[in-house]
N, C-alpha and C positions, 0 to 999 in steps of 0.2 A: 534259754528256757525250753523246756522238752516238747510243752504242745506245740510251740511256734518251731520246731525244728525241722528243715528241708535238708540235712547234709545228704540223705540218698535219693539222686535224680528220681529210679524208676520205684521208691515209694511215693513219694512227692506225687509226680504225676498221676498215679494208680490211685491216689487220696484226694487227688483235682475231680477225675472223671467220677469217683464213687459219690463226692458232693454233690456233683452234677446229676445223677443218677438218682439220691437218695436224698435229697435237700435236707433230710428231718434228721439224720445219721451226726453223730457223733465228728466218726471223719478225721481225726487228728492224732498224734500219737499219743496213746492211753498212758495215763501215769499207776502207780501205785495204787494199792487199796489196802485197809485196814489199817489199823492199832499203829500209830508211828515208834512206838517203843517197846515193839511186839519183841522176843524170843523167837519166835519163829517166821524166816519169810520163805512164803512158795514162790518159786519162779518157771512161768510156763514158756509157751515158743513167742506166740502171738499173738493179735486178738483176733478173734475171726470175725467173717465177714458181718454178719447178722446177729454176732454176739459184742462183744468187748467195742467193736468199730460201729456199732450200732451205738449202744450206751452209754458208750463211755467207761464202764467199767470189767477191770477183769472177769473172764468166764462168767458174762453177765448175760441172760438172754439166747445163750445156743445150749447145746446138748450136752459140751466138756461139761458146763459148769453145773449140770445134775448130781454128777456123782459127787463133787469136789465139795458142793456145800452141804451136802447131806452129812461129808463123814465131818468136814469141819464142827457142824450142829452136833452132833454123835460123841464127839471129843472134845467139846469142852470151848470151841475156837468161835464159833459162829449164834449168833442170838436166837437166827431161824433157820430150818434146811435150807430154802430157797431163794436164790437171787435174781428178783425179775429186775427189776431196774435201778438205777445209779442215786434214784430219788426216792427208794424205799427205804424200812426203818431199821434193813440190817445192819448188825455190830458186827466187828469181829472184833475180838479181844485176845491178847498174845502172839497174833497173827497180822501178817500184813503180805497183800499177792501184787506182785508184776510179773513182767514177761521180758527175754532174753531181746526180743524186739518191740520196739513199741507201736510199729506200725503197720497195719494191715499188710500182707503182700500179695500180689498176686499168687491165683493157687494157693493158698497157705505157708509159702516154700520161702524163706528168704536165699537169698543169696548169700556168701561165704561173708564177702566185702561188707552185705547190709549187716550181718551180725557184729563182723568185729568194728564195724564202724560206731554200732549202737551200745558196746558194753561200756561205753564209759556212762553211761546213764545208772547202769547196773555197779559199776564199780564205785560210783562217788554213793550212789544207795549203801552200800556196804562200808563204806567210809566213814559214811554218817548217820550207822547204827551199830554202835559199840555194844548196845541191847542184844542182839543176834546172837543166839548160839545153836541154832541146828537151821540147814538149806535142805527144803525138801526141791527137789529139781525134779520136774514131770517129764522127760524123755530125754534123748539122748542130745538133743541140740541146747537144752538148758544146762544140762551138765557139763556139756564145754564151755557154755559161757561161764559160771560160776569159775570154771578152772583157768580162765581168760581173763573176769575181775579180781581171781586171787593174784594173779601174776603165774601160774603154775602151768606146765607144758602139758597138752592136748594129752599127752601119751604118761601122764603125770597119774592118773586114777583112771582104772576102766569103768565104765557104764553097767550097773546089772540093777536088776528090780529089786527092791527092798537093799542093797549094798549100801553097808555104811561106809563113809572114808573120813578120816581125820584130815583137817586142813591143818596147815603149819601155825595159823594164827588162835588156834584151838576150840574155833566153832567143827561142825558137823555138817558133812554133806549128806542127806540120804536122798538115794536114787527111787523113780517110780518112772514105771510105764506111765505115759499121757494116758487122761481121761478123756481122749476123745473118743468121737461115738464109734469109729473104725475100732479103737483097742476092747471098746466095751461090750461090742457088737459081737464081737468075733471071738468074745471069753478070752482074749489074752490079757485085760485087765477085769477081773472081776471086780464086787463090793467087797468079798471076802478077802482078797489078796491085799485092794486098797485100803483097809482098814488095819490088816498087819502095820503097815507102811505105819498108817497112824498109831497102833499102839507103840512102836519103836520110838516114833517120836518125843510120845508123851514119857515114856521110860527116858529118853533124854533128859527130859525138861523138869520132868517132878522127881 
């Protein structure tokens, strides 16, 4: 079962001491959110510290998760812009978010091992949603896991912003710079660019 899951020593521990630290935290590894028979799933890196491992839910509570829900609201995918906690009354509809890792890591950074130890969470996701036909992937570590639950080699599709890639199994990858506060801060991910992203989408979907 995913929340009860210890396979990596140094998240495991990293999720002992943060309990310890943070009693009222979340703390375990985060599952899924939204619509279980969405068309579309996002998949980010992680959850971060005071956001997702906080609440319990993806880009819930930090600063990634401003922009993300706004455009979701915007496009048709989210009830309300904003996602303050895991016990509030937003929907998402057509849409459902997890993460390439599910569990906190030190730094924000997993390690190689914790990634491909964790796609099989991501892989039996995609197993068991025949629903799916477009992967929006926020940065460059989601998009190799997506190419790691397809079974597809690393060097199989490159990485670019707004880059569409056909999978073999005839869903859609499309690529986006992360909405964290570092790419948004810094204007390498605008509103204007991330909304591209989602008009591409929607041109998938409808």
């Amino acid at each position: 079962m995913l929340e009860e899951c210890t396979v990596c020593p140094r998240l495991a521990g990293f999720l002992t001491e943060v309990r310890g630290a943070h009693p009222d935290y979340f703390a375990r590894p985060v599952p899924a959110f939204g619509d279980p028979r969405a068309r579309l799933l996002i998949v980010g890196l992680a959850p971060g510290m005071h956001g997702a491992n906080r609440t319990g839910r993806p880009f819930t509570g930090d600063h990634a998760g401003i922009l993300l829900y706004e455009a979701l609201h915007r496009f048709g995918f989210g009830s309300k812009p904003v996602s303050e906690s895991a016990d509030d009354d937003l929907v998402l509809s057509d849409c459902r978010i997890t993460n390439a890792v599910k569990c906190l890591p030190p730094a924000n950074k997993p390690e190689p091992a914790e990634i491909r130890a964790c796609n099989r969470f991501l892989a039996a996701e995609l197993a068991a949603s025949p629903e799916v036909r477009v992967i929006l992937a926020l940065g460059l570590v989601a998009h190799k896991a997506v190419l790691m639950a397809a079974g597809l080699k690393q060097s199989a599709l490159a990485f670019g912003h707004g880059v569409r890639h056909g999978l073999p199994d005839g869903k859609v990858l499309i690529d986006s710079y992360h909405c964290s506060r570092y790419n948004t801060q810094t204007r390498r991910l605008t509103s204007a660019g991330f909304h591209d992203v989602f008009r591409a989408i929607r041109a998938e979907l409808d």
